[in-house]
PDBQT receptor file of N, H, CA, C and O in Angstrom, charges set to zero:
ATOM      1  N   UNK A   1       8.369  -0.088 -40.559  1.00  0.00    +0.000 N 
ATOM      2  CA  UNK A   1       9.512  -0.778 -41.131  1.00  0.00    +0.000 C 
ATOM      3  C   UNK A   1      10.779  -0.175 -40.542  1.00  0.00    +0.000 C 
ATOM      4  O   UNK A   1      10.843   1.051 -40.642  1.00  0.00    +0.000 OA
ATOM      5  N   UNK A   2      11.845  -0.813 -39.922  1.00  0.00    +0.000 N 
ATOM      6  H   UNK A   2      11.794  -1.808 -39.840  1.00  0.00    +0.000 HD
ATOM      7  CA  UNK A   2      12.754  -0.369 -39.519  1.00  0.00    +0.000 C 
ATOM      8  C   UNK A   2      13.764   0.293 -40.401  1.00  0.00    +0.000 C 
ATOM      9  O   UNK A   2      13.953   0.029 -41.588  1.00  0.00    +0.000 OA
ATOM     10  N   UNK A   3      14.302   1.058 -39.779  1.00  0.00    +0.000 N 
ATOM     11  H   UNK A   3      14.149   1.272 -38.814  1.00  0.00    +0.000 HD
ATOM     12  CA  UNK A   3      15.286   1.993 -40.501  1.00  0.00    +0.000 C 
ATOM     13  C   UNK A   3      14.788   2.826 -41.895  1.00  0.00    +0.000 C 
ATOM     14  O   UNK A   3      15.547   3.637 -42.425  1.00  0.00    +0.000 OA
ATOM     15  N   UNK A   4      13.716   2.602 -42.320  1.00  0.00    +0.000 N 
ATOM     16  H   UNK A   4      13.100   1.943 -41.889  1.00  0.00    +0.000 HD
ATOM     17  CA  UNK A   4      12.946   3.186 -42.955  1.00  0.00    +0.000 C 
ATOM     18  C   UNK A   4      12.823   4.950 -43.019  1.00  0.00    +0.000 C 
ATOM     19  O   UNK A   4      12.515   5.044 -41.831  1.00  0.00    +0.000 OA
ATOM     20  N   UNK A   5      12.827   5.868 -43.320  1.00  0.00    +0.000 N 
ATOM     21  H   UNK A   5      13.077   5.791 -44.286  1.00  0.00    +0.000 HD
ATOM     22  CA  UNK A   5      12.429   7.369 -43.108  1.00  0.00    +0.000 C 
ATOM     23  C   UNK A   5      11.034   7.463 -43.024  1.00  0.00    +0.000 C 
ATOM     24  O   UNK A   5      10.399   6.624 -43.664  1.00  0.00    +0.000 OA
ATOM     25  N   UNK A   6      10.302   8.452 -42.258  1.00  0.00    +0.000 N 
ATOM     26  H   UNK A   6      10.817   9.134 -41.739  1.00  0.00    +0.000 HD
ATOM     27  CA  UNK A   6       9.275   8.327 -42.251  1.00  0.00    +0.000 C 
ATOM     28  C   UNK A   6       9.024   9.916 -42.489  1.00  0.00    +0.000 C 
ATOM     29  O   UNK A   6       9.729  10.821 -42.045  1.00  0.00    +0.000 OA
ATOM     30  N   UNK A   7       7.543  10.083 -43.508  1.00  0.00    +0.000 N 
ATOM     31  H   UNK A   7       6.970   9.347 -43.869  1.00  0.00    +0.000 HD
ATOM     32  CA  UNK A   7       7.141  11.416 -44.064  1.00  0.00    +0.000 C 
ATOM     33  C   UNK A   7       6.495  12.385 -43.374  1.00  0.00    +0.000 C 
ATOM     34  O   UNK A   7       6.088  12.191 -42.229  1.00  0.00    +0.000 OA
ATOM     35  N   UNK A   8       6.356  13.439 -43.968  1.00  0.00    +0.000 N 
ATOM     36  H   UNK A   8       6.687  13.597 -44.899  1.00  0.00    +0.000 HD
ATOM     37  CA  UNK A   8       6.034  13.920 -42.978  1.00  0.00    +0.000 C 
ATOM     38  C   UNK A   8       5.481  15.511 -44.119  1.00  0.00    +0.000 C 
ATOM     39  O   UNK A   8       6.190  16.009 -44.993  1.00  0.00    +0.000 OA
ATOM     40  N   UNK A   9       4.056  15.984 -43.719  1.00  0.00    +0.000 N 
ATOM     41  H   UNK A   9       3.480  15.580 -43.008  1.00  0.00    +0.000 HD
ATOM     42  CA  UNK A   9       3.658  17.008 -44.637  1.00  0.00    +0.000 C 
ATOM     43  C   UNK A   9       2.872  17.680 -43.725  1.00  0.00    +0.000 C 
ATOM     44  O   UNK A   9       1.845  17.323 -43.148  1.00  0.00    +0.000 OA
ATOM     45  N   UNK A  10       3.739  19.089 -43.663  1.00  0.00    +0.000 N 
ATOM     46  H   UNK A  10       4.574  19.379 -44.131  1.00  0.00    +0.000 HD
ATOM     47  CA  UNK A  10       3.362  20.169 -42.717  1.00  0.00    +0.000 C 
ATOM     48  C   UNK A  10       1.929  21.580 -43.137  1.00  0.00    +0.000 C 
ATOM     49  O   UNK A  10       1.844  22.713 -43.611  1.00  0.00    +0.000 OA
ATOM     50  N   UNK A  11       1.118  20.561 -42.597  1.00  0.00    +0.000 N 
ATOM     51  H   UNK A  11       1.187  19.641 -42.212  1.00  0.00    +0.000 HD
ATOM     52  CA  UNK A  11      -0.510  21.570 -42.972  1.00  0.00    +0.000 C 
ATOM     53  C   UNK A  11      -1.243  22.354 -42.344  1.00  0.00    +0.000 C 
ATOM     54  O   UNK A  11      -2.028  23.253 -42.646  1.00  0.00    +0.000 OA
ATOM     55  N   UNK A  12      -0.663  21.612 -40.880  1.00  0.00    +0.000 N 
ATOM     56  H   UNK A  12      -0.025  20.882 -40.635  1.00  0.00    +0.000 HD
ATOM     57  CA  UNK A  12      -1.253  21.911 -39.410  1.00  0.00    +0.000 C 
ATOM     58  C   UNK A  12      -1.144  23.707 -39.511  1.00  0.00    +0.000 C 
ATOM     59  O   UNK A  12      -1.973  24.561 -39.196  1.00  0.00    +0.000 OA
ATOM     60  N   UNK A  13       1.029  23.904 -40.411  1.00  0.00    +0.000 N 
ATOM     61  H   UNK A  13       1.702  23.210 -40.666  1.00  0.00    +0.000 HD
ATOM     62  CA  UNK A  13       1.108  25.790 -39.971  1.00  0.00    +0.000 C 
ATOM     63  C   UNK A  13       0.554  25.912 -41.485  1.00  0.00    +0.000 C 
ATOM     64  O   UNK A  13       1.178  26.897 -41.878  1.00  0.00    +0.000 OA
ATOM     65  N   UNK A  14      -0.124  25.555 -42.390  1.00  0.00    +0.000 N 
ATOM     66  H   UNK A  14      -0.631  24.754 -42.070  1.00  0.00    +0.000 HD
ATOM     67  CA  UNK A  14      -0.533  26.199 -43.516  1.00  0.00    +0.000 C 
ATOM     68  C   UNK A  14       0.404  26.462 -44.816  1.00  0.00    +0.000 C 
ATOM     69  O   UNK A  14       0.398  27.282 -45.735  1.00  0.00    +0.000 OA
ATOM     70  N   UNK A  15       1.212  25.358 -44.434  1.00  0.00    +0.000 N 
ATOM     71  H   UNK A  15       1.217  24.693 -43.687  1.00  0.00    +0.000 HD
ATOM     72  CA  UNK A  15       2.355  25.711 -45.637  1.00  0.00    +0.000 C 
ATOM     73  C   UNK A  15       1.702  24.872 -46.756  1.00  0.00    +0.000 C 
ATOM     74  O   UNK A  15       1.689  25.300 -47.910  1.00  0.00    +0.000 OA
ATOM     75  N   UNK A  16       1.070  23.485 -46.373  1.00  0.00    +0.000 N 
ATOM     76  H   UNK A  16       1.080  23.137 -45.436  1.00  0.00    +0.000 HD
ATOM     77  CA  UNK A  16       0.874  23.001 -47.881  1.00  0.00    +0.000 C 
ATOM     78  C   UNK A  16      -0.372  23.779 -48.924  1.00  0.00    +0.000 C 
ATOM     79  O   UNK A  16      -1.464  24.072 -48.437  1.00  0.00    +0.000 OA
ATOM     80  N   UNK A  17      -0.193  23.934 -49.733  1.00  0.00    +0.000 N 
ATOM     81  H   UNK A  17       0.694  23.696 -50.129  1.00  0.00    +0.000 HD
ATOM     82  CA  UNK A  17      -1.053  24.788 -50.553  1.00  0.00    +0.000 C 
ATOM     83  C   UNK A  17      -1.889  23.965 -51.697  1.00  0.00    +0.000 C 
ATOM     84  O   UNK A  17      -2.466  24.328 -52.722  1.00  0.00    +0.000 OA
ATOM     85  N   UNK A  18      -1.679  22.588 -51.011  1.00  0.00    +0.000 N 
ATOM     86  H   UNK A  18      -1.210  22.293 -50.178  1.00  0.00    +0.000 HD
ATOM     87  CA  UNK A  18      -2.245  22.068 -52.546  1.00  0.00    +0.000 C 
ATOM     88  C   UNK A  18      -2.289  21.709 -53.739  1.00  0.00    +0.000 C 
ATOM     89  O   UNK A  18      -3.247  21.057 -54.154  1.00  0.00    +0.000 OA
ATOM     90  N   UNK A  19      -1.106  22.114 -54.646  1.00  0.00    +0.000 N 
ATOM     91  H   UNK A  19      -0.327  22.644 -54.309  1.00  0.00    +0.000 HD
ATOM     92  CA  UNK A  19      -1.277  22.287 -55.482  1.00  0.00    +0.000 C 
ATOM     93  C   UNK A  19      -0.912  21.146 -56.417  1.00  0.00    +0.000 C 
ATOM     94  O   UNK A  19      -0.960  21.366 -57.627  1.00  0.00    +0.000 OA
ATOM     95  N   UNK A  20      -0.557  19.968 -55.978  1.00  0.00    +0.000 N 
ATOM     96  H   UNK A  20      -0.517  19.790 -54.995  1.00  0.00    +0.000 HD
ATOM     97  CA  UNK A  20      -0.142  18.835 -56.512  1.00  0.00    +0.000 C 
ATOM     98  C   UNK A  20       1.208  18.866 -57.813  1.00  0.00    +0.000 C 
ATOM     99  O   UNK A  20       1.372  18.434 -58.954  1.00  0.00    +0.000 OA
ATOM    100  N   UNK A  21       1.969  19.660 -56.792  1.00  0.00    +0.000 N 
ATOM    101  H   UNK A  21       1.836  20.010 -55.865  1.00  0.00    +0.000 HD
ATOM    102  CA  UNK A  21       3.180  19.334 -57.764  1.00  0.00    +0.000 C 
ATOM    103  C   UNK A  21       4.128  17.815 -56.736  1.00  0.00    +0.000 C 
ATOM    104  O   UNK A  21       4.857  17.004 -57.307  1.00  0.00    +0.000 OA
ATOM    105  N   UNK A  22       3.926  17.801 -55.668  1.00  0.00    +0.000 N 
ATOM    106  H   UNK A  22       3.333  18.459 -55.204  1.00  0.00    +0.000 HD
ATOM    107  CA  UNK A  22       4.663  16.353 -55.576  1.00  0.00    +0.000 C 
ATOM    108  C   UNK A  22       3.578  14.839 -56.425  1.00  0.00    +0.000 C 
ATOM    109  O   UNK A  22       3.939  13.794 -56.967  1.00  0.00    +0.000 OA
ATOM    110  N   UNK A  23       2.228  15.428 -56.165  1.00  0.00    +0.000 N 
ATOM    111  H   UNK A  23       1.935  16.277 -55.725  1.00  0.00    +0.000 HD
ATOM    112  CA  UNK A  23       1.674  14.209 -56.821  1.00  0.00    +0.000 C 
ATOM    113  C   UNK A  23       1.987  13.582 -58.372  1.00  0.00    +0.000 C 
ATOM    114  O   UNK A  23       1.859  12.476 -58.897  1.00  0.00    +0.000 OA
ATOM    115  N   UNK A  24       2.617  15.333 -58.936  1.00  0.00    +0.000 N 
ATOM    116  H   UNK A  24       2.720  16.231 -58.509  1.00  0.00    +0.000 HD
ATOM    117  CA  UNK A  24       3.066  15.250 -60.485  1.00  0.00    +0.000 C 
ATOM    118  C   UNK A  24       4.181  14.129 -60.588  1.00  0.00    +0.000 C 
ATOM    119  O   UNK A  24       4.051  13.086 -61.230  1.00  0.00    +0.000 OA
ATOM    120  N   UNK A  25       5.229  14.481 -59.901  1.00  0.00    +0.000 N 
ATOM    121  H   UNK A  25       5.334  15.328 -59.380  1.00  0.00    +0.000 HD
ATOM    122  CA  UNK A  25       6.463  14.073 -59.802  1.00  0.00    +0.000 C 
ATOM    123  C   UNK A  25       7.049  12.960 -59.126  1.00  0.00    +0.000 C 
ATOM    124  O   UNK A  25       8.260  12.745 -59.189  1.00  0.00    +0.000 OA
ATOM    125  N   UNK A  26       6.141  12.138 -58.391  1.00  0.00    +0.000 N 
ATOM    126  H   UNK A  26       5.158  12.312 -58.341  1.00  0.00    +0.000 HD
ATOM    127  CA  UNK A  26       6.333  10.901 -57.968  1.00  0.00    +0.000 C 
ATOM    128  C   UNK A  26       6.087   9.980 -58.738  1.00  0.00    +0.000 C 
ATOM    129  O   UNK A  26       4.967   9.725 -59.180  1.00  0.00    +0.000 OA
ATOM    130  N   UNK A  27       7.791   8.978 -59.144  1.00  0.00    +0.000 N 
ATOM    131  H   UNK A  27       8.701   9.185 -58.785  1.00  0.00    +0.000 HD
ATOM    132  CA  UNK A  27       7.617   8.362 -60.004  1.00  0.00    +0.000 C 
ATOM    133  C   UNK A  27       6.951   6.712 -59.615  1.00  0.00    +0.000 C 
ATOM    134  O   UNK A  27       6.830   5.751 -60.375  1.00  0.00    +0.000 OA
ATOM    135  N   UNK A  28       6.622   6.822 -58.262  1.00  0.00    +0.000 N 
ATOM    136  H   UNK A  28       6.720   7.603 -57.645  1.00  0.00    +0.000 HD
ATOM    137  CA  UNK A  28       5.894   5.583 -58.135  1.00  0.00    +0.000 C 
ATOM    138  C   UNK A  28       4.221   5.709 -58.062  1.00  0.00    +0.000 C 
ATOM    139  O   UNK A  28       3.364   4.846 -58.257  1.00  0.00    +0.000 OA
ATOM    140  N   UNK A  29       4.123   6.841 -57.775  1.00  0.00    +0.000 N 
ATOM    141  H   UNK A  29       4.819   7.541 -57.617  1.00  0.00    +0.000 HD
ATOM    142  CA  UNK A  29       2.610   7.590 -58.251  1.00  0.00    +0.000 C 
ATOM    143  C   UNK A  29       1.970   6.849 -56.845  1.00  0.00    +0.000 C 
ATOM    144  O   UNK A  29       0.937   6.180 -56.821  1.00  0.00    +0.000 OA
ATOM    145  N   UNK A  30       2.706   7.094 -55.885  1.00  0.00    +0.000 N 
ATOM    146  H   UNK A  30       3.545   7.638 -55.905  1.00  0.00    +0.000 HD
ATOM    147  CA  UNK A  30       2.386   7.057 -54.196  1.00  0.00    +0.000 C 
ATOM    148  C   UNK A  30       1.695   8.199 -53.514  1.00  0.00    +0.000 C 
ATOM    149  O   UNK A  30       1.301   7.971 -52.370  1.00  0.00    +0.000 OA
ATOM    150  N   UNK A  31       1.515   9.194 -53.935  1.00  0.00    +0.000 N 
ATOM    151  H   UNK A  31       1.834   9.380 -54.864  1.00  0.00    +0.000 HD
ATOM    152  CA  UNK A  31       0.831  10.519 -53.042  1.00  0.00    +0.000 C 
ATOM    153  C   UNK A  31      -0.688  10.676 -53.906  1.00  0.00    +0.000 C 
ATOM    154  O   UNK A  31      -0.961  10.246 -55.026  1.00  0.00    +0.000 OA
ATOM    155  N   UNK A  32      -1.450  11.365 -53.054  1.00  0.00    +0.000 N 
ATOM    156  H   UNK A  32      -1.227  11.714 -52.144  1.00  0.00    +0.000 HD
ATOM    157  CA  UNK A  32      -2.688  11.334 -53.487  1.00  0.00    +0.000 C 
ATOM    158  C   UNK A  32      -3.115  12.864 -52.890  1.00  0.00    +0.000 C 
ATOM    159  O   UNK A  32      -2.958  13.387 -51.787  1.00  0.00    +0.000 OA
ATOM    160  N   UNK A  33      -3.826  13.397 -54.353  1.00  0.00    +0.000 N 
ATOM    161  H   UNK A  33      -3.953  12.972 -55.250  1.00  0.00    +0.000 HD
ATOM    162  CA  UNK A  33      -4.085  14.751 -53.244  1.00  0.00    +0.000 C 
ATOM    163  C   UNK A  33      -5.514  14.930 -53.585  1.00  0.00    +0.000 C 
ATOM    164  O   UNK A  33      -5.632  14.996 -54.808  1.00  0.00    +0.000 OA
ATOM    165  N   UNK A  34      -6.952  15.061 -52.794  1.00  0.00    +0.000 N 
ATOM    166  H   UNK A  34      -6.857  15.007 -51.800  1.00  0.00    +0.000 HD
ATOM    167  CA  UNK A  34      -8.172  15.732 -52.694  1.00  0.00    +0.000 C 
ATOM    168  C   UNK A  34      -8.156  17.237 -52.105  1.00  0.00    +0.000 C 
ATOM    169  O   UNK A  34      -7.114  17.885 -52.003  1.00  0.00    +0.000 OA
ATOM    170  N   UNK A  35      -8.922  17.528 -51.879  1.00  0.00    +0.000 N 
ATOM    171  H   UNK A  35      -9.768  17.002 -51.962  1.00  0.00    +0.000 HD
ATOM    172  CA  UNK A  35      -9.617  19.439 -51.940  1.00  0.00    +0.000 C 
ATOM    173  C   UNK A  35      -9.141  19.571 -50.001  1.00  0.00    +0.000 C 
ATOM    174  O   UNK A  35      -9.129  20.575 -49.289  1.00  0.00    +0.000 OA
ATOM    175  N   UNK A  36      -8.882  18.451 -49.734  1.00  0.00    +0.000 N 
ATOM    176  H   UNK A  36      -8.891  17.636 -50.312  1.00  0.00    +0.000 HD
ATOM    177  CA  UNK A  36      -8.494  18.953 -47.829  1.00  0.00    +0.000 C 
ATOM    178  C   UNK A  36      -7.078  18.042 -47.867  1.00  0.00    +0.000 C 
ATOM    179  O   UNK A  36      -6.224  18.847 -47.497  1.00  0.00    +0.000 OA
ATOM    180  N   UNK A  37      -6.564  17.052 -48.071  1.00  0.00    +0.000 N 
ATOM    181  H   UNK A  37      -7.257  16.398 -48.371  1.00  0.00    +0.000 HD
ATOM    182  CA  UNK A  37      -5.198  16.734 -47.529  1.00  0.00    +0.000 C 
ATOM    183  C   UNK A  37      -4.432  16.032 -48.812  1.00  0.00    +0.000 C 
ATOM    184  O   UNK A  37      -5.036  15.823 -49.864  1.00  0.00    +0.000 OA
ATOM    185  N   UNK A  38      -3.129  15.710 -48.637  1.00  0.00    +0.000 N 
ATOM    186  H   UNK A  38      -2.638  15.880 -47.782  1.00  0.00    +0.000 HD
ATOM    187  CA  UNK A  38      -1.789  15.159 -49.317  1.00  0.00    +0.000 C 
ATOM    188  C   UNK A  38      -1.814  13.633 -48.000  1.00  0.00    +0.000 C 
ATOM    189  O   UNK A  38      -1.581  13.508 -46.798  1.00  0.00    +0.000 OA
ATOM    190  N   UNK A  39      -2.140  12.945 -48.874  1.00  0.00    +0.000 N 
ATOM    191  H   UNK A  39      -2.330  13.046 -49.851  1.00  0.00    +0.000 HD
ATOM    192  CA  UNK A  39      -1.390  11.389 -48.296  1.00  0.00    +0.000 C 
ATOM    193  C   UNK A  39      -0.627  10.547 -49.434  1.00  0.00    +0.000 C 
ATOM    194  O   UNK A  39      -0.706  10.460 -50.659  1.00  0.00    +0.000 OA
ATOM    195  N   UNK A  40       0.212   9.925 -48.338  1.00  0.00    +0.000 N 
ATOM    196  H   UNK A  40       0.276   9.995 -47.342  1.00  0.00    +0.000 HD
ATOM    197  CA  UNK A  40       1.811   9.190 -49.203  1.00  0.00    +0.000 C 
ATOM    198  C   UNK A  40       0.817   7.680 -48.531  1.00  0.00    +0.000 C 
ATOM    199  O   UNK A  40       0.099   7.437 -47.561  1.00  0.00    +0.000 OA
ATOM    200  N   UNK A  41       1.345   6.955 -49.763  1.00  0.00    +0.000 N 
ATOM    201  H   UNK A  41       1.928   7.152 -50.551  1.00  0.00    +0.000 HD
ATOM    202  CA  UNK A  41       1.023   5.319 -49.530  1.00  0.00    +0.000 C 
ATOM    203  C   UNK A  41       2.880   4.854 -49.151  1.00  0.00    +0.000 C 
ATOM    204  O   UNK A  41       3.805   4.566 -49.911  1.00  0.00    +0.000 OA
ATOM    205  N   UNK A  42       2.789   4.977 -47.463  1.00  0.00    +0.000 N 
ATOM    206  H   UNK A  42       2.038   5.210 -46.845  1.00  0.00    +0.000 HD
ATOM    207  CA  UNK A  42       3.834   4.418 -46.796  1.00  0.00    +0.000 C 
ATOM    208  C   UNK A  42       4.802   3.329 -47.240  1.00  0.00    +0.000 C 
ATOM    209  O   UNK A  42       6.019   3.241 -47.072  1.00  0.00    +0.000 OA
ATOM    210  N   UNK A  43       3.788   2.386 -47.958  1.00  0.00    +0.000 N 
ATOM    211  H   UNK A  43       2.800   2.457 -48.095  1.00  0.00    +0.000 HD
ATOM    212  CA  UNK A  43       4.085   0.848 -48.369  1.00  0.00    +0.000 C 
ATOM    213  C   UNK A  43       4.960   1.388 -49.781  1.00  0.00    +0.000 C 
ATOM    214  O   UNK A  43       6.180   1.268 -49.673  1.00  0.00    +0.000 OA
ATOM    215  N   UNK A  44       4.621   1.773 -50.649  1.00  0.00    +0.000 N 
ATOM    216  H   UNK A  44       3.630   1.871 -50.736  1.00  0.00    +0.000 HD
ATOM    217  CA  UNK A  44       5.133   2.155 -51.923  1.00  0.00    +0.000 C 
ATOM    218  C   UNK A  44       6.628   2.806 -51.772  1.00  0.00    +0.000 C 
ATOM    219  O   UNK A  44       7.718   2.374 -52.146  1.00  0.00    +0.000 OA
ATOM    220  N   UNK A  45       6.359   3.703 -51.260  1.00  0.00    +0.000 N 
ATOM    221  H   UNK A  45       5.473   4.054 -50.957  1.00  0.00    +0.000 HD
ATOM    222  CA  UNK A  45       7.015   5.290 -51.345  1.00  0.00    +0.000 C 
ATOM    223  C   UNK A  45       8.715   5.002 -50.950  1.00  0.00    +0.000 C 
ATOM    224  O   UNK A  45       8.784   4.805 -49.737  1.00  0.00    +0.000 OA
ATOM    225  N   UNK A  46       9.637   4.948 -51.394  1.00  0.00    +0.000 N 
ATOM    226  H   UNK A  46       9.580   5.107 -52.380  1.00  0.00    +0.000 HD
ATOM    227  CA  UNK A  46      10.980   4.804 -51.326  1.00  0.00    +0.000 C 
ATOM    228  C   UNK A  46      11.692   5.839 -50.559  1.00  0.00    +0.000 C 
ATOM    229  O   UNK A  46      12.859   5.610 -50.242  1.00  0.00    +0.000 OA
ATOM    230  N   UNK A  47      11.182   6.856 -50.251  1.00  0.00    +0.000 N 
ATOM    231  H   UNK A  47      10.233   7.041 -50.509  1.00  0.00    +0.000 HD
ATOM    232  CA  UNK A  47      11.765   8.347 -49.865  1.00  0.00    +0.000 C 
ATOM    233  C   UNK A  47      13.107   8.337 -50.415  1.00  0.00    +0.000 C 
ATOM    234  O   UNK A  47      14.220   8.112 -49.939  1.00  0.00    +0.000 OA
ATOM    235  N   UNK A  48      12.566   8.720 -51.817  1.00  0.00    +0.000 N 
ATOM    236  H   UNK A  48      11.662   8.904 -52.203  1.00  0.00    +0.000 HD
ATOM    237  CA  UNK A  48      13.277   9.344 -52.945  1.00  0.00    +0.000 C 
ATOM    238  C   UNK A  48      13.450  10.801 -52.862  1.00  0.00    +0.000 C 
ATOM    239  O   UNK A  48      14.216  11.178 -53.749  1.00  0.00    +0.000 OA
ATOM    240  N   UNK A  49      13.067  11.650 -52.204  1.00  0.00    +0.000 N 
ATOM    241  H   UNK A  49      12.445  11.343 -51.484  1.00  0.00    +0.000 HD
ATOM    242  CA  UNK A  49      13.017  12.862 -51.859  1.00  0.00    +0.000 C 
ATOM    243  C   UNK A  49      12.829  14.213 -53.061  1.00  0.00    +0.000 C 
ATOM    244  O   UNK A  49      13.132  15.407 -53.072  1.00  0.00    +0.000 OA
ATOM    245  N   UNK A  50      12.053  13.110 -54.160  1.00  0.00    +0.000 N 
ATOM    246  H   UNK A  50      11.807  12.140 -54.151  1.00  0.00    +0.000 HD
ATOM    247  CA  UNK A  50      11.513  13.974 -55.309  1.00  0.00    +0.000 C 
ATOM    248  C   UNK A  50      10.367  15.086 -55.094  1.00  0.00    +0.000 C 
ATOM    249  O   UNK A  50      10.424  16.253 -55.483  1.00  0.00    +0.000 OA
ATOM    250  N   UNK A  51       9.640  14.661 -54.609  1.00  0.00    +0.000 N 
ATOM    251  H   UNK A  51       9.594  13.713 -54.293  1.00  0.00    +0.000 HD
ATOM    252  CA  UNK A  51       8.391  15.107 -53.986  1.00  0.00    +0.000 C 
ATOM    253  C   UNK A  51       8.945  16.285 -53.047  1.00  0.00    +0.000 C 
ATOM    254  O   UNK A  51       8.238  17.293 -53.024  1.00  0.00    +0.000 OA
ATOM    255  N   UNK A  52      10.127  16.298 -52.260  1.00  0.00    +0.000 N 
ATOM    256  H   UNK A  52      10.701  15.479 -52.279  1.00  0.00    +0.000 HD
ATOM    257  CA  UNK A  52      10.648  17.256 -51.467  1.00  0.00    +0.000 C 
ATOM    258  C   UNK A  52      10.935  18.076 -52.004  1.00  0.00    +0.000 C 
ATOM    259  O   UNK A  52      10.330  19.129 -51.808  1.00  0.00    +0.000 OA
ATOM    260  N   UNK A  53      12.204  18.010 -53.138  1.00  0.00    +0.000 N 
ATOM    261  H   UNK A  53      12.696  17.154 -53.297  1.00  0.00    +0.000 HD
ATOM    262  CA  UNK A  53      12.401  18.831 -53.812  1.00  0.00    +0.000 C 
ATOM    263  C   UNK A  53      11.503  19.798 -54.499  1.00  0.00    +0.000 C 
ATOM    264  O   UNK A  53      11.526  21.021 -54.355  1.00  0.00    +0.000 OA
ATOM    265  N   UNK A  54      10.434  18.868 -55.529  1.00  0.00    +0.000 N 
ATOM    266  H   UNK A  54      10.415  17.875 -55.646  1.00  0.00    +0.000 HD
ATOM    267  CA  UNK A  54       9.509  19.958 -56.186  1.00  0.00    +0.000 C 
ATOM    268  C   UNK A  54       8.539  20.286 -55.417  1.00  0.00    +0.000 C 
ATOM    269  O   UNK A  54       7.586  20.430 -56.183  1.00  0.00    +0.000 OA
ATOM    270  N   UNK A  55       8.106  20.547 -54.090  1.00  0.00    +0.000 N 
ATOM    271  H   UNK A  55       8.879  20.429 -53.467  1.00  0.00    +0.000 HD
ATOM    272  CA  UNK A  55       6.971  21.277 -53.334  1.00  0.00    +0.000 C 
ATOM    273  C   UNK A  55       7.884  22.933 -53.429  1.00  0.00    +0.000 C 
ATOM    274  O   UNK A  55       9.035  23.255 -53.131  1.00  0.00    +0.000 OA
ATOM    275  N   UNK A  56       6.819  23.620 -53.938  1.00  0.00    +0.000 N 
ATOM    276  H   UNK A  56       5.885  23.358 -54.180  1.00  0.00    +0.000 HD
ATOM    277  CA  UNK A  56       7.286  24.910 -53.952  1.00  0.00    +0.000 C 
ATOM    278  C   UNK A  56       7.332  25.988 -52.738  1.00  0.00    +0.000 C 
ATOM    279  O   UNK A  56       7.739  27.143 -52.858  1.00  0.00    +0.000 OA
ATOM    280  N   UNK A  57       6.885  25.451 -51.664  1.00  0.00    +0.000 N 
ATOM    281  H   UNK A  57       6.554  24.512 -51.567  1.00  0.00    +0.000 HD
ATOM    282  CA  UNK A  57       6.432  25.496 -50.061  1.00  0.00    +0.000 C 
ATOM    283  C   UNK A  57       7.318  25.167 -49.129  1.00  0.00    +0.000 C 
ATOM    284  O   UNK A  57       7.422  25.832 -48.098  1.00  0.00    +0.000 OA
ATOM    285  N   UNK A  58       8.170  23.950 -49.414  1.00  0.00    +0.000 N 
ATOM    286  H   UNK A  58       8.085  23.410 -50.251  1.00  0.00    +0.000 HD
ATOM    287  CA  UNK A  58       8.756  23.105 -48.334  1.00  0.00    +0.000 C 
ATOM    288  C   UNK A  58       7.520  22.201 -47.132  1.00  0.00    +0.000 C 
ATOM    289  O   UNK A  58       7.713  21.924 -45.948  1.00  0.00    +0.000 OA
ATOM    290  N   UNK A  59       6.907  22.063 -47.558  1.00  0.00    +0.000 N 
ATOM    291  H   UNK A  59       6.750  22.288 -48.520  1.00  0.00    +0.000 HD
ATOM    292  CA  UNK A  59       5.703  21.602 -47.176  1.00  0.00    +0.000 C 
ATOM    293  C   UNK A  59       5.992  19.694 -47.060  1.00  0.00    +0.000 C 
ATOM    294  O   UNK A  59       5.174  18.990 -46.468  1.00  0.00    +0.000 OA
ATOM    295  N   UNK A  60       6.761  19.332 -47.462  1.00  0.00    +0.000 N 
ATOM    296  H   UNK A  60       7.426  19.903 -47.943  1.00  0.00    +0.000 HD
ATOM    297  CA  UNK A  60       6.839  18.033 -47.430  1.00  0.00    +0.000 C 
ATOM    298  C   UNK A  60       8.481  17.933 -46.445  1.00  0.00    +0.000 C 
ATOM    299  O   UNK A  60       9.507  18.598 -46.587  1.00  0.00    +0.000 OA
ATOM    300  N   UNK A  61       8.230  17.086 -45.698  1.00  0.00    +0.000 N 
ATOM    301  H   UNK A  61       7.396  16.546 -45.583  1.00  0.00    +0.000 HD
ATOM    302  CA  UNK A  61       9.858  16.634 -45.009  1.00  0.00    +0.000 C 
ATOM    303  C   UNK A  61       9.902  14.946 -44.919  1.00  0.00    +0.000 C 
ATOM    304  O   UNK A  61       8.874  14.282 -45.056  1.00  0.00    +0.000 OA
ATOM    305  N   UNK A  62      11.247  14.330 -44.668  1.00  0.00    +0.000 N 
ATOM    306  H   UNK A  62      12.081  14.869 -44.558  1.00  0.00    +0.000 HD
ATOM    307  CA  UNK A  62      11.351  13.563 -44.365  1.00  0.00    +0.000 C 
ATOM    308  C   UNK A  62      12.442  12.897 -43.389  1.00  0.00    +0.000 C 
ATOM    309  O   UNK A  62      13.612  13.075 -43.728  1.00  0.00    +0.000 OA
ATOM    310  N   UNK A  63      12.351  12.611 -42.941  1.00  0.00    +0.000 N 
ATOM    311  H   UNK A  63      11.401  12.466 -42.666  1.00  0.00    +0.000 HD
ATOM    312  CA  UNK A  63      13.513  12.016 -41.451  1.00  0.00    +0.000 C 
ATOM    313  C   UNK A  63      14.089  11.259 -41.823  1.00  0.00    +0.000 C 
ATOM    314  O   UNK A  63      14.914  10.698 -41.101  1.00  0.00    +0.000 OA
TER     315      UNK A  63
């Protein structure tokens, strides 16, 4: 989608830890977290930058 921000969750250096505090706090209930990764449903997700804020890591970015 143009002009859109696009997400972005840094695992590759080991910062995300898991712990599902953006999954808490997304009020469109767009992120999904299992026992290996964090995925955002692209289509939903407003990049509200809630989810940024409460990662206690910095583990989530967005452009």
């Amino acid at each position: 989608m143009p002009g859109k921000k696009s997400l972005h969750i840094e695992s590759s250096g080991q910062l995300c830890v898991y712990c599902g505090a953006c999954v808490g706090v997304c009020p469109l209930n767009c992120i999904y977290l299992d026992e290996t990764r964090i995925t955002f449903d692209e289509r939903i997700c407003t990049r509200c930058e809630i989810c940024v804020k409460a990662c206690p890591v910095g583990a989530i970015e967005i452009d």
